[in-house]
C-alpha positions, 0 to 999 in steps of 0.5 A: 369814106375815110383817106384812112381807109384807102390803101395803095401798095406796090401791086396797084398799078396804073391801066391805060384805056383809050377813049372813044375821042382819042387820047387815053385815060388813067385808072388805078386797077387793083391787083387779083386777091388772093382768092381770085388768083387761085380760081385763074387757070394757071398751068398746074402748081409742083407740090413739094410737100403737104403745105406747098404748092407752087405754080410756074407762075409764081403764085404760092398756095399754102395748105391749112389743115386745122379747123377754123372756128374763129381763132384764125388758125387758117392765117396763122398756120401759113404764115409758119409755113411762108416765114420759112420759105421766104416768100411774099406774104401778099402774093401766097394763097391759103387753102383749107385742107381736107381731113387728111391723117396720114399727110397732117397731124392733130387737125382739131381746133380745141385744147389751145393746141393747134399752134404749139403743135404746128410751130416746128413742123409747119416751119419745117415744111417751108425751110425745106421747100425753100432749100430744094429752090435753092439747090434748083437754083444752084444746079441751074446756075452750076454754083454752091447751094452755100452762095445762094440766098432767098428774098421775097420769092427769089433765089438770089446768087449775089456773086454773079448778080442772078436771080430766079423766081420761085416760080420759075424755078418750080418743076425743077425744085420739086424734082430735087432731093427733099433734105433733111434736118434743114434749119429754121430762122431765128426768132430776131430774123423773122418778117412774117411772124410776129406781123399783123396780117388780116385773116385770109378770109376777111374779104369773103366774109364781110362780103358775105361769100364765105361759105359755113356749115350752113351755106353748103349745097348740092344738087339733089340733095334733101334738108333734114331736121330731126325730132329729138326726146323733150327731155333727158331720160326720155324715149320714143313709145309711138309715132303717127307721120301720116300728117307729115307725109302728106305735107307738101315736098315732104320726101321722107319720114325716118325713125332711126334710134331715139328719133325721127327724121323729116326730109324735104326740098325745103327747110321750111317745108321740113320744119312744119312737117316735124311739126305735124309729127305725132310722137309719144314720149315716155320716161326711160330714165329719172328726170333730173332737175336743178335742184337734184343737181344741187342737193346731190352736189352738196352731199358730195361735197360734204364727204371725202374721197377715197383717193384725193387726186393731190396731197402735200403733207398733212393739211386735215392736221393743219385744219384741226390746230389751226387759229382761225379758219376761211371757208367758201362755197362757189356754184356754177351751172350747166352752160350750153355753147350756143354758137352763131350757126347751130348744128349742121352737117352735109353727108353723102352716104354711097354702098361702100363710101361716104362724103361728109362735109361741115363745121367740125373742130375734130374732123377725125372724130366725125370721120370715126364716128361715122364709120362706126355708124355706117359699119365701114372702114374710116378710111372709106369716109372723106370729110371735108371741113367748112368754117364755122360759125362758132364752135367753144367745143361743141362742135369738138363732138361729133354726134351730129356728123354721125346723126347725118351720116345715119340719115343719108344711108338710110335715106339712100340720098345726100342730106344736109341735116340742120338743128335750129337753135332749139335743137342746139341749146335744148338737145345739145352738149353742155359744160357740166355744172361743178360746185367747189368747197374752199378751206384755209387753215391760218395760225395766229399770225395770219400764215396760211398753214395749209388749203383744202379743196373738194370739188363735185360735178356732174359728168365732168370726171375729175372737177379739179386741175389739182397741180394748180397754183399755188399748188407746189407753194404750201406745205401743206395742200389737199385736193379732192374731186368727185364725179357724178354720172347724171343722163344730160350729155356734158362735153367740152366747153372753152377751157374745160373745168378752168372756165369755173375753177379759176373762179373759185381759185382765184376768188378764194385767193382774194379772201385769203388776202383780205383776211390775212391783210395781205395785198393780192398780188403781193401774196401770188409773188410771195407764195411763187417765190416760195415755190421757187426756194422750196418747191413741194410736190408737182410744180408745172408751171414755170415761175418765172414766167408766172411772176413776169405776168403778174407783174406785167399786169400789175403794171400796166394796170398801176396796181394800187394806186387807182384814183378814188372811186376806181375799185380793182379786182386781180387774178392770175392763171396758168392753162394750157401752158398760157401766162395770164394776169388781168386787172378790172376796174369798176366804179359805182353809178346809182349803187350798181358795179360799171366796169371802167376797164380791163387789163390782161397781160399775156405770156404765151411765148412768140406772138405769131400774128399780133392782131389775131392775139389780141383779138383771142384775149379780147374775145375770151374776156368778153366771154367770160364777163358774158357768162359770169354775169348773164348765163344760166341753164337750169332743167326741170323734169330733164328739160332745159328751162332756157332754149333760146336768146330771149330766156337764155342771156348773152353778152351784148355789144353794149356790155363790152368795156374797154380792153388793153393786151399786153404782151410778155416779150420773149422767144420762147416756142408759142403756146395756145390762145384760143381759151387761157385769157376766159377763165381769170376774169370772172374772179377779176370781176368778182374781186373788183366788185368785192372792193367796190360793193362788199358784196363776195360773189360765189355763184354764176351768174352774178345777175342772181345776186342782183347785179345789172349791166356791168 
């Protein structure tokens, strides 16, 4: 073991033991985690609002209630709360909080939202709790709440020298009037945020006892696993279970909708069963196929529409006069979210009551969804959320929480209903596949007079993000999106439609700069400045902001001036209120693209925990390099060609090149993390392998084109 690795603070200290021959012994004892002092037997904790809880004994439990899925909201949340309050980070305990709507607000891990939306009113909760100390303080010491302080978890009154510990000081807190409009720090006095603090649930984890979706038990209750259709625009025509029922600990066999459930005692007992079903299967709708997919995209994209979702000036007339005319074409496919653990629910279902515990990033949706399955009120159904192991959106639907809830009331048992990783990738949710056409129209001296963009995809509603840079910077700007209803479910999938679009976006944007011989960035800040001077239509971007990121981008990456054989590729983004720039470098070995590194700068306002930060970027750029070069689903007869890890590939630890963050220094309230930094990259890539190789990607994944590893 490393010195590096071993770390004394304040809270070890020395024990003295006697020795069996007399004298005494030294040891170092290590003070309680945090997990352990919230299972000690401490007398009962004052509650002072949704988020706090304070035990006489000082020890400072801090309530998270949003989803955890990996983007480590569940440290991050706290640390709002226990920067306001004013107490000592090691000492606070961090609990995961039940759905609970009329005590929280917004509890979902999705749309990069969950910090933005908790800034202030988490701050809130802990300045005010940190006031009624105060006043506690100053009634107990019969002094002016105004003379008092705070440091650490002690209320100090410096004129007199006395100081009491939020502990001690507890019952009589809680009792106090709970004021109103109390301040918040400024940003240049914060201690906590803008720290880097490991995640709360790191020990539990890598010593695995941290309990996800899939770990949950209770006594007496039944595993279940469900046969689902084979194929989209299929349907039950018969079931023989009598093979399965006679399997050993086989409980029951249901039929419920579309599908048949297997309960047992065991999960491998449940598996075989379903094995034995005897199911029919007939077709319901028309069986789709990635070649209709394709053909009906292209027809759509071949026609306008009849209200284009943006249009600035006149660009068709633009395109009619132009000089010379650029026009791209990029494809991307259905994506399944394929997490780690698979789909998993527990539900309870009792007369009039229902328990729901699992992995959900929208803990409302499930409750819902239930209740509407079971013919109940809501407020009748509890959820309880575990942590995930993953979730990019799937987990965001909530079809497999009501499928368990289905099961138990008929079942009239407790169940935990699990999907192997088949079920997940054959029958799940997926990101729709969308296919963009491009057009520029240049006059005779390279200007770009005008952009034209059409999108089509299957379930997505509108395939564009119309207001997108540089949108707002031409005169001259028309954007139309197509739908089309097809029967494989699509959902939300980590930065919905921008996962795609930003590649045909920012691609477009790098010929556009070949052709006119301009260079990329400098063609983004010209085109900002002159959405600055003259700003057309929507701009909801701020420019500033953008600019500071390319820039920083630019610089951290030495833009331009890359030693030869190092090939650059530049993008920049802007989702979810989020800045995002990013350089890739790649060089040549034997005639295939390497990459060498990759450089993103971020503008996502205060920077609450830098290490999460960091961690989010660094994870949403290896997902995207992952999906843009290796992941593909494709159907055939309405079924999934790739069901598994061996046919459906993902990015592996060997494929991970190195990633620097930077960060835009402001005090600006923080916006999301958890998906701006994927959908740049690809278009990174695919720019720097353009340099590099001449070849101009447009279709996902690049392994179509031939690449390898990169």
């Amino acid at each position: 073991m490393s010195t590096s690795s071993i770390q004394f603070d304040r809270r070890s200290f020395l024990k003295v033991t006697a020795t069996t021959g007399g004298g005494m012994m030294l040891g170092l004892s290590w003070a309680a985690s945090a997990a352990e002092i919230s299972e000690a037997p401490f007398m009962e904790a004052m509650t002072f609002n949704a988020f706090v809880k304070i035990s006489p004994e000082g020890v400072i439990t801090i309530m998270s209630p949003n989803p955890e899925c990996g983007q480590n909201i569940k440290t991050a949340m706290p640390m709002l709360v226990a920067e306001e309050l004013d107490c000592d980070w090691s000492k606070v305990v961090v609990e995961q909080a039940g759905l609970d709507s009329t005590k929280y607000t917004r509890q979902v891990a999705g749309g990069s939202g969950s910090t933005p939306a908790s800034w202030k009113p988490l701050r809130t909760a802990g300045a005010t709790a940190r006031q009624m100390l105060i006043s506690a303080a100053a009634k107990r010491w019969n002094v002016s709440a105004s003379e008092c302080s705070t440091n650490m978890g002690v209320v100090l009154h410096t004129a007199s020298g006395k100081k009491a510990t939020y502990g001690e000081l507890a019952t009589e807190a809680a009792k106090m009037e709970v004021p109103k409009d109390v301040p918040l720090k400024a940003v240049k006095d914060f201690k906590i945020i803008g720290q880097s603090h490991k995640a709360v649930d790191n020990k539990k984890i890598f010593t695995g006892k941290q309990e996800f979706g899939l770990d949950f038990k209770r006594e007496g209750m039944l595993i279940g696993v469900v046969a689902r259709p084979p194929a989209f625009g299929m349907k039950i025509k018969s079931v023989n279970d009598s093979r399965t029922k006679s399997m050993p600990g086989i409980k029951q066999v249901i039929r419920f909708g579309n599908k048949v459930a297997v309960l047992g005692t065991s999960t491998w007992e449940v598996l075989k069963g379903r094995e034995r079903l005897a199911i029919e299967w007939e077709v319901d709708t028309k069986l789709e196929s990635s070649a209709d997919h394709d053909a009906k995209m292209a027809e759509l994209l071949s026609k306008p529409v009849e209200k284009p979702q943006r249009k600035d000036g006149d660009a068709l007339a633009q395109f009619e006069g132009a000089h010379k005319i650029i026009e791209s074409k990029f494809e991307a496919p259905f994506l399944p979210h394929a997490p780690m653990e698979p789909m998993n629910f527990f539900a309870d279902v009792r007369e009039d009551k229902a328990e729901l515990i699992g992995p959900t990033q929208n803990p409302g949706s499930a409750r819902n969804a239930a209740a509407q399955v079971l013919g109940i009120a809501p407020e009748k159904v509890s959820v309880m959320m575990t942590r995930m192991g993953g979730g990019f959106g799937r987990r965001l639907n909530a079809d497999f929480a009501a499928e368990a809830a289905e099961v138990s009331k008929l079942a009239k048992a407790p169940v935990k209903l699990m999907w192997t990783r088949e079920d997940d990738m054959a029958g799940g949710i997926y990101r729709p596949a969308c296919h963009y056409l491009y057009r520029a129209a240049l006059d005779a001296q390279g200007n770009v007079k005008a952009i034209h963009v059409r999108g089509a995809g299957l379930n997505v509603g509108n395939p564009l993000r119309e207001n997108n840079f540089p949108a707002g910077a031409l005169d001259h700007f028309l954007a139309e999106g197509h739908n089309h209803q097809s029967n494989i479910t699509t959902g939300p999938w980590r930065a919905p439609v921008h996962n795609f679009l930003a590649f045909a976006e920012q691609s477009f944007l790098d010929e556009i700069a070949e052709a006119t011989g301009k260079d990329p960035v400098q063609l983004r800040l010209d085109w900002l400045a002159k959405a600055e001077k003259s700003p057309v239509g929507n701009v909801p971007y701020k420019i500033d902001r953008f600019r500071n990121t390319i820039e920083l981008a630019a610089k951290k990456a030495n833009w331009g001036k890359a030693p030869a054989g190092v090939f650059q590729g530049f993008s920049a983004y802007f989702s979810f209120n989020t800045y995002v720039a990013q350089v890739v470098e790649v060089t040549l070995e034997a005639g295939q693209p390497k990459i060498k590194r990759m450089v993103c700068a971020v503008d996502c306002g205060v920077v609450i925990n830098p290490e999460h930060a960091i961690n989010q970027i660094e994870g949403g750029l290896v997902d995207g390099l992952g999906h843009a070069m290796f992941s593909n689903m494709t159907f055939k007869d309405g079924a999934p060609e790739q069901t598994n890890y061996d046919t459906y590939r993902v990015i592996k630890m060997g494929d991970t090149p190195p990633v620097e963050v930077y960060f835009v220094e402001n005090e600006l309230d923080p916006t999301g993390l958890g998906e701006p930094a994927l959908p740049p990259l690809s278009a990174a890539l695919g720019n720097a392998i353009f340099k590099a190789t001449g070849i101009r990607l447009r279709k996902q994944p690049f392994s179509l084109n031939g690449l390898r590893n990169v």
